[in-house]
C-alpha positions as CSV (number, residue, x, y, z in Angstrom):
1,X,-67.3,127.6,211.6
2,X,-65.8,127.5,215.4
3,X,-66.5,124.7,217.3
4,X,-66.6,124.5,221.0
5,X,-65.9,122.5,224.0
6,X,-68.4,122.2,226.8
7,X,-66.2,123.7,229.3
8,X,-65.1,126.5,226.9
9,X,-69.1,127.4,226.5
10,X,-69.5,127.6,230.7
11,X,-66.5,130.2,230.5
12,X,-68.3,132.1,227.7
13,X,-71.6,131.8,229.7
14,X,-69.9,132.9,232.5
15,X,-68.6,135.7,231.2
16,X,-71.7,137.1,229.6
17,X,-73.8,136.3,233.1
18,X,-71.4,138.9,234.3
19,X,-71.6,141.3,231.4
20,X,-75.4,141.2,232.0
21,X,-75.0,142.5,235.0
22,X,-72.7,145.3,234.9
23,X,-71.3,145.9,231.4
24,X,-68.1,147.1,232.5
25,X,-67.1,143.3,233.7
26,X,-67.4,140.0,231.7
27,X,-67.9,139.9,228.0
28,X,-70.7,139.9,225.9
29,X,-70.9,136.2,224.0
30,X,-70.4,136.5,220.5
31,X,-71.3,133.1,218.9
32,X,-71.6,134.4,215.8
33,X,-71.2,131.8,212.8
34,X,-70.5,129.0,215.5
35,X,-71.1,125.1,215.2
36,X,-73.2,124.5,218.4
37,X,-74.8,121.5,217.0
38,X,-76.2,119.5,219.8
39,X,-74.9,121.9,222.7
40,X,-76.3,121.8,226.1
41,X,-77.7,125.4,227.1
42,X,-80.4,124.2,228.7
43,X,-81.5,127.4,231.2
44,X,-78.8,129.5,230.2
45,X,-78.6,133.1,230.3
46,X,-77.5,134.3,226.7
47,X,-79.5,138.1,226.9
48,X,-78.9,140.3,223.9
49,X,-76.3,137.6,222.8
50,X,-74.9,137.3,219.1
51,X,-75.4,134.0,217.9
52,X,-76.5,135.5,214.0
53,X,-76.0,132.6,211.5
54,X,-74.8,130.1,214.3
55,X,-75.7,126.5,214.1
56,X,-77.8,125.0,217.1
57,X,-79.6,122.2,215.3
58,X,-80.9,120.1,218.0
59,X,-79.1,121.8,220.7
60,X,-80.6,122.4,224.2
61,X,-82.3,125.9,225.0
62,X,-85.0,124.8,227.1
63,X,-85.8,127.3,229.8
64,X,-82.7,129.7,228.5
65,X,-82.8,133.0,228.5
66,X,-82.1,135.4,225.1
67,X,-84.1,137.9,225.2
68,X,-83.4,140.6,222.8
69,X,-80.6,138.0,221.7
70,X,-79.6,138.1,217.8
71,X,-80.5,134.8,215.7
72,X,-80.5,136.0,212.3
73,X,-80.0,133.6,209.7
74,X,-79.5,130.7,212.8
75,X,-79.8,127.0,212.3
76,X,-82.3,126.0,215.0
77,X,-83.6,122.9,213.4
78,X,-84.9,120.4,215.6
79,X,-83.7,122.7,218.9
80,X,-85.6,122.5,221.6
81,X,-87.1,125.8,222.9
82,X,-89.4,125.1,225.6
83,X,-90.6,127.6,227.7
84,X,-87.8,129.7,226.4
85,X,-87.8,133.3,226.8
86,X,-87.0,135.0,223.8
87,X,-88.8,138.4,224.1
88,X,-87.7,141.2,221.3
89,X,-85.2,138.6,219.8
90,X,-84.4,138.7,216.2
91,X,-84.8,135.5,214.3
92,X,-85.4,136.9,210.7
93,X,-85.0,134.2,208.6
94,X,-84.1,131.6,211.2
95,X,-84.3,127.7,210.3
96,X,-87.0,127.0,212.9
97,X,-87.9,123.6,211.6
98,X,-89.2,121.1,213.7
99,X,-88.0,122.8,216.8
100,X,-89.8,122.7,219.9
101,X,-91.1,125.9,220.9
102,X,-94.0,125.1,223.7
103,X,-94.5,127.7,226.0
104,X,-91.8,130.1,224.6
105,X,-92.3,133.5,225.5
106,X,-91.9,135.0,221.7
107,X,-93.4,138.2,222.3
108,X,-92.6,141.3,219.8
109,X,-89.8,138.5,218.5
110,X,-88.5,139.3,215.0
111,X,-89.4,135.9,212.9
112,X,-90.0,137.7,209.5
113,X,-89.3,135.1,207.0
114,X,-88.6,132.2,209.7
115,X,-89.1,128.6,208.7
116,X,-91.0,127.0,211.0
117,X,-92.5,123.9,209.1
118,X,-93.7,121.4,211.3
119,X,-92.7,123.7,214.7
120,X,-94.3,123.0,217.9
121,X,-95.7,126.5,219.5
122,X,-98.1,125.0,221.8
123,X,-98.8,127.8,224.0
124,X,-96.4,130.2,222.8
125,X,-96.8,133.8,223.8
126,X,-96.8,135.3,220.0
127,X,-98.2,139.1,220.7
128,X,-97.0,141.4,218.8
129,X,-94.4,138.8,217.1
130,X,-93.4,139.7,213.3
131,X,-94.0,136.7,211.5
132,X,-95.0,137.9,207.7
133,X,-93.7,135.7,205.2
134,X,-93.0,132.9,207.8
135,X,-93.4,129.5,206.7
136,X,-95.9,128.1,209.4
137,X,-96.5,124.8,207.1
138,X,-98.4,121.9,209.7
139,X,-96.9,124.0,212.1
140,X,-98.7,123.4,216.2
141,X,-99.9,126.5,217.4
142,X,-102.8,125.0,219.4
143,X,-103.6,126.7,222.4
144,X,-101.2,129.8,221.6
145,X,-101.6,133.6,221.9
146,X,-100.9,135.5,218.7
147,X,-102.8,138.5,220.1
148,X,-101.5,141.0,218.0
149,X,-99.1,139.4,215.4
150,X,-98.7,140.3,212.4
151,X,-99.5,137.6,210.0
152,X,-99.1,139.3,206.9
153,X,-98.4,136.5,203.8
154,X,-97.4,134.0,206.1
155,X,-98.1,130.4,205.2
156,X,-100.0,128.3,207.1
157,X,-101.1,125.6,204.7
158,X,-102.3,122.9,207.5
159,X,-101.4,124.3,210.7
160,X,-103.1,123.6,214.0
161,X,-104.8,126.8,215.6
162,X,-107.3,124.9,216.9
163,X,-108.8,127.2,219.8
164,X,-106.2,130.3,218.8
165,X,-106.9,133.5,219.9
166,X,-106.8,135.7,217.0
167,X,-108.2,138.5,218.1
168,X,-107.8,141.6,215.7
169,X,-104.9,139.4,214.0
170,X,-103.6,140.8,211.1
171,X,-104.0,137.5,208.4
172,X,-104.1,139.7,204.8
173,X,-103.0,137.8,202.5
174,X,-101.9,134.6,204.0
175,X,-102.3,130.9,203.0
176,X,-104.6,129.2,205.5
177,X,-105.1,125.9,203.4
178,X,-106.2,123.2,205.5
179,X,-106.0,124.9,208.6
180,X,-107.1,123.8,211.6
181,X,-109.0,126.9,213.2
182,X,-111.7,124.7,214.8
183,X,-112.8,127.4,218.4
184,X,-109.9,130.3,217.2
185,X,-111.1,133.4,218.0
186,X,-110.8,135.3,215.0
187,X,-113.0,138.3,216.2
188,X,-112.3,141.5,214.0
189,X,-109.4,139.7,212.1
190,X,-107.8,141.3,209.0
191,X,-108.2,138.0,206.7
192,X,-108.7,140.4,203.5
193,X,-107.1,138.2,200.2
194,X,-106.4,134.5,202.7
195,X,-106.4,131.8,201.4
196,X,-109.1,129.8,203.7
197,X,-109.7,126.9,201.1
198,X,-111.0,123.6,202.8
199,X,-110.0,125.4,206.3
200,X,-111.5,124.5,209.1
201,X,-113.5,126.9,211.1
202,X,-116.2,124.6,213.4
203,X,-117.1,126.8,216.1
204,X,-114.5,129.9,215.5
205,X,-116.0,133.2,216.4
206,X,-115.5,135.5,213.3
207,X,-117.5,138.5,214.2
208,X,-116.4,141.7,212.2
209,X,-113.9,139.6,211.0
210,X,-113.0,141.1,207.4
211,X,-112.8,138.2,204.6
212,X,-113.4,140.5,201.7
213,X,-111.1,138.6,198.8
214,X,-110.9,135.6,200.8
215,X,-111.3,132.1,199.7
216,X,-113.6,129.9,201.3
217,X,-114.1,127.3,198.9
218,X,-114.4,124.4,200.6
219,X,-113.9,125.4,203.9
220,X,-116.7,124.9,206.9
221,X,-118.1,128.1,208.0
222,X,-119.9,128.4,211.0
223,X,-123.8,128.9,211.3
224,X,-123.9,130.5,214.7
225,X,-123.9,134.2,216.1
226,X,-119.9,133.9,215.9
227,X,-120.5,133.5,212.3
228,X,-121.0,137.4,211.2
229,X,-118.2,139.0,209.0
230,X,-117.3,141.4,206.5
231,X,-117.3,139.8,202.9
232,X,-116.9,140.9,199.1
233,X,-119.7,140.4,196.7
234,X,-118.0,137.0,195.3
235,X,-118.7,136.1,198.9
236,X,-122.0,136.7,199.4
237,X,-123.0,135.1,195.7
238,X,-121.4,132.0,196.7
239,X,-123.6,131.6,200.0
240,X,-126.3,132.7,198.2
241,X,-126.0,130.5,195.9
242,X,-125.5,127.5,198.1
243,X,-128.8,128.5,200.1
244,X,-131.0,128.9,196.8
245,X,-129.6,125.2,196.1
246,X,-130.7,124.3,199.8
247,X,-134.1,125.8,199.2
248,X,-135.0,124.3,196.2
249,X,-134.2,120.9,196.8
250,X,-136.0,121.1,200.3
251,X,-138.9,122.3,198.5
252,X,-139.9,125.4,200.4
253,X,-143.0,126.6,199.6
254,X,-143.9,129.9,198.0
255,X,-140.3,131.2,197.9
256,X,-140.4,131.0,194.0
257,X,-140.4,135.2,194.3
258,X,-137.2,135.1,196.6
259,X,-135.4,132.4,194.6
260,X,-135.6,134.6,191.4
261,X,-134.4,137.4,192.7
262,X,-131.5,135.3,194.6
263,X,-130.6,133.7,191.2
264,X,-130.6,136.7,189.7
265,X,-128.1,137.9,192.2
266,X,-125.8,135.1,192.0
267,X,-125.7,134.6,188.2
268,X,-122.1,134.4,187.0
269,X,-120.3,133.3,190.5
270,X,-117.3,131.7,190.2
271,X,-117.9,128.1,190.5
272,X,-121.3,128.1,189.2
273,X,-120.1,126.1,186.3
274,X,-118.9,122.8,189.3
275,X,-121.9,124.1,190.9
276,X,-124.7,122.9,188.3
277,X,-127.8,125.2,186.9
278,X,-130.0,125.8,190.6
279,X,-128.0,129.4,190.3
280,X,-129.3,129.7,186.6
281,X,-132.5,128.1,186.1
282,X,-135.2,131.1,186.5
């Protein structure tokens, strides 16, 4: 792996500033494979550059410019990436962990497969990113725009998307354990087969939101207007069921009619075993 000097990286950047704007001057940087650990390219231009498989751990990109630039398979652990532009770059399975990412312009970026544990994307621009199968564990995404990502079996066991705006976000499949979704706008979401157990959705708008095959256990749903989505039938027998229980130990009058037939409906439900007999009883 190629190390290099700080003055031999201001010749490279030099010559690529030039190749930026007229290709038939300057050179394209190829930083392919390189040791950049620690490097300072704070602000620099590196468009449609090659740095695949290059090692920047904790080296400084804030404010630098690569978009379109290829990071395949880079080492950006612990970088710092703020306010970054990195528009259409590719960062398939990139080592994002722990880097700092806020206000990074990551629109239609390739990050299929990234690892981002622990990342800090506080008011990223995500639309139209590609982040299925990206490790998103506890990572900060409070206050970004994923308008239009896809999602698809990404992990986000314990991430902050407090106040997110998920509109129409494609989520099949993905592991929202212990997210924070507290205000996300999840308004006609694809979150068919997540994983939503002891997530928390306080106040997130999931009208026509599609949580057929989800899993809710645990999790706090909202009981407000924002609160009307598409489920399956396991679903709707579990909130059932957790009403009839509601009713009877209120004591509701002359709703011994209703409760049957809602006990009839929820017999069998799959933790009416944890659940005790209220489902059972008629």
């Amino acid at each position: 792996m190629k190390t290099f000097t700080q003055v031999q990286l201001q010749k490279i950047l030099k010559d690529h500033a030039k190749w930026c704007k007229d290709s038939s001057t300057g050179k394209r940087t190829n930083l392919r494979n390189a040791n950049l650990v620690g490097a300072d390219l704070g602000g620099a231009d590196l468009r449609d550059a090659n740095l695949e498989g290059a090692d920047l751990r904790g080296a400084d990109l804030g404010g630098a410019d690569l978009k379109g630039a290829d990071l395949r398979g880079a080492n950006l652990e612990g970088a710092d990436l703020r306010d970054a532009n990195l528009e259409g770059a590719d960062l398939e399975g990139a080592d994002l962990r722990d880097a700092n990412l806020e206000g990074a312009d990551l629109r239609d970026a390739n990050l299929e497969g990234a690892d981002l544990r622990g990342a800090n994307l506080r008011g990223a621009n995500l639309k139209g990113a590609d982040l299925r199968n990206a490790n998103l564990i506890y990572a900060d995404l409070k206050g970004a725009d994923p308008k239009g990502t896809d999602l698809r079996g990404a992990d986000l066991v314990g991430a902050d998307l407090g106040g997110a705006d998920l509109v129409g976000a494609d989520l099949r499949g993905t592991d929202l354990k212990g997210a924070d979704l507290e205000n996300a706008d999840l308004g006609g979401a694809d979150l068919k087969g997540a994983d939503l157990g002891g997530a928390d959705l306080r106040g997130a708008n999931l009208v026509y939101a599609d949580l057929r095959g989800a899993n809710l256990d645990f999790s706090s749903l909202p009981l407000w207007c924002g609160g009307q989505f598409k489920a399956d039938e396991k679903i709707c027998k579990q909130l059932v069921a957790h009403s009839l229980r509601i009713m009877e130990l209120s004591k509701i009058k002359n709703t011994l009619t209703l409760r049957k037939q809602m006990a009839k409906f929820v017999k069998g439900w799959h933790q009416e075993s944890e659940f005790g007999k209220a489902a059972t009883k008629f």
